[in-house]
C-alpha positions as CSV (number, residue, x, y, z in Angstrom):
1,X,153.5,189.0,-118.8
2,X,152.4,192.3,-118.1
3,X,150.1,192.7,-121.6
4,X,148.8,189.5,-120.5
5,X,147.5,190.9,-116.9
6,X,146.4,194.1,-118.9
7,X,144.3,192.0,-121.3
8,X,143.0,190.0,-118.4
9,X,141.8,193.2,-116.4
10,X,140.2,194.5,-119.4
11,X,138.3,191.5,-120.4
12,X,136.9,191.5,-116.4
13,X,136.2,194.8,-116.6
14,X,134.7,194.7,-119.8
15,X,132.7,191.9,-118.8
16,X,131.4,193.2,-115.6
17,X,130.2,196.7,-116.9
18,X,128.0,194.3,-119.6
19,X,126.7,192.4,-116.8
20,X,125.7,196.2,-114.6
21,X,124.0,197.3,-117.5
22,X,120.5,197.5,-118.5
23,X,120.3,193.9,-120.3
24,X,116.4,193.6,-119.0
25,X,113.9,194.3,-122.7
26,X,111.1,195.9,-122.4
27,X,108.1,193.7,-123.6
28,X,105.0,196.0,-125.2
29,X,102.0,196.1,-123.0
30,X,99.1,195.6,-125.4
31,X,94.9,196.2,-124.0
32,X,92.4,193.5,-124.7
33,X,88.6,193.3,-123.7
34,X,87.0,189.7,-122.2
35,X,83.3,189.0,-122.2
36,X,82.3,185.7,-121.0
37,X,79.1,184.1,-121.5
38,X,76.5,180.9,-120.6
39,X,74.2,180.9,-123.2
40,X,72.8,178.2,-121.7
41,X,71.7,180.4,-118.7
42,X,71.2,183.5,-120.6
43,X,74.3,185.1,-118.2
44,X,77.0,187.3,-118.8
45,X,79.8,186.1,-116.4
46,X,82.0,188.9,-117.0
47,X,82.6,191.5,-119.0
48,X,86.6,193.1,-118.5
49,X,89.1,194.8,-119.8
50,X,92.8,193.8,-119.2
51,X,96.3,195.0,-120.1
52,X,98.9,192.4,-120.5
53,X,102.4,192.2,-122.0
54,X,102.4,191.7,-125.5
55,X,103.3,187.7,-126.5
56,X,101.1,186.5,-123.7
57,X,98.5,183.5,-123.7
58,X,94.9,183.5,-123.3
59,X,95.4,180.7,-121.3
60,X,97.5,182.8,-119.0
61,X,95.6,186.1,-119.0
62,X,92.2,184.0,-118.3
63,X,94.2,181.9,-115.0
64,X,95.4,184.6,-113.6
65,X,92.0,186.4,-113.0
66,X,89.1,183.6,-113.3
67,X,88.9,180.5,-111.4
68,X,89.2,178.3,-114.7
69,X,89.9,174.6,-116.0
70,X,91.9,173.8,-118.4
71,X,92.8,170.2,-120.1
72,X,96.7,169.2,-121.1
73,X,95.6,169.8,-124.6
74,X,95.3,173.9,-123.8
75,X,91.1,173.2,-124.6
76,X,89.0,175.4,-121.7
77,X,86.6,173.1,-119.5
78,X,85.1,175.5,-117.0
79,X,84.9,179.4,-116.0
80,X,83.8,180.5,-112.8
81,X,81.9,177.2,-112.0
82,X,80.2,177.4,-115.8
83,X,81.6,173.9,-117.0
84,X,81.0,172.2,-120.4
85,X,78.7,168.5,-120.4
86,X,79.9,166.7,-123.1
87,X,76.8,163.9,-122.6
88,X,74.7,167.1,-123.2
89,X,77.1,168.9,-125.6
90,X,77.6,172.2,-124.2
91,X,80.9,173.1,-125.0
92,X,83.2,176.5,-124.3
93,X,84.0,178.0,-128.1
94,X,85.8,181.7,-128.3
95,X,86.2,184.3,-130.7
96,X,88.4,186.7,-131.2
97,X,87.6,190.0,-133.0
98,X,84.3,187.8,-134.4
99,X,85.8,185.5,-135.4
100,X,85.9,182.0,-134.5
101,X,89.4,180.4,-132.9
102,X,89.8,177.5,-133.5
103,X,93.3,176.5,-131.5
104,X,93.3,176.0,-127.7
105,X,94.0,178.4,-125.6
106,X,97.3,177.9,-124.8
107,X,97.8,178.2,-127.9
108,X,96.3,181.7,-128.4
109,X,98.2,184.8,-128.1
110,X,96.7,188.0,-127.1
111,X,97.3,190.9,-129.4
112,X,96.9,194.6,-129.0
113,X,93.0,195.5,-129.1
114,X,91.6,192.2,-129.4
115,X,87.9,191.5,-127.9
116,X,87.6,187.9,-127.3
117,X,84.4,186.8,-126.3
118,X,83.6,183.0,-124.0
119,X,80.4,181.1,-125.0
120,X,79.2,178.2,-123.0
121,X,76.6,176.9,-125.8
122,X,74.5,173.9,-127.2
123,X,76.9,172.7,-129.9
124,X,74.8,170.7,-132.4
């Protein structure tokens, strides 16, 4: 009876000093440059540097600092007021590192260094 309350003590114990410890990770922080343009205006909306953690959407990194729209599909509709006309077709594409992405941004996951760049733009 006694090994048995032994055994028991030692498996709480054991289990509390896992649950005390550090069991948070660590996720890489990783720098990326944004320019975002209307080609249709001739104006640079923004140009800015962020550092976010490493694994994170474009999605998220561009909704937590622009006033954005974005459909169920993860596809970008509007930046800043700067929305697509699909009667007109002016659409939002983006690059990344020149070149051409062609997932929605949802989809996207920053990596360390990347310069993504918005264009609103005639699509013909």
């Amino acid at each position: 009876m006694k090994q048995i309350k032994r055994l028991f003590i030692i498996t709480i114990l054991a289990t509390v000093m896992t649950a005390c410890g550090n069991t948070s990770t660590t996720a890489e922080e990783v720098s990326i440059s944004l320019t975002i343009t209307d080609q249709t205006t001739n104006t640079t909306i923004s140009e800015d540097d962020f550092t976010v953690q490493e694994g994170t959407s474009l999605q998220t990194v561009l909704e937590e600092n622009y006033d954005v729209e974005v459909t169920d599909e993860g596809f970008l509709t509007a930046i800043e007021g700067h929305q697509q006309n699909t009667d007109e077709n002016i659409f939002w594409t983006y690059e990344a590192n020149g070149e051409m992405v062609n997932e929605g941004i949802a989809d996207y996951q920053v990596e360390d260094e990347d310069h993504i760049t918005f264009d609103l733009q005639v699509i013909e």
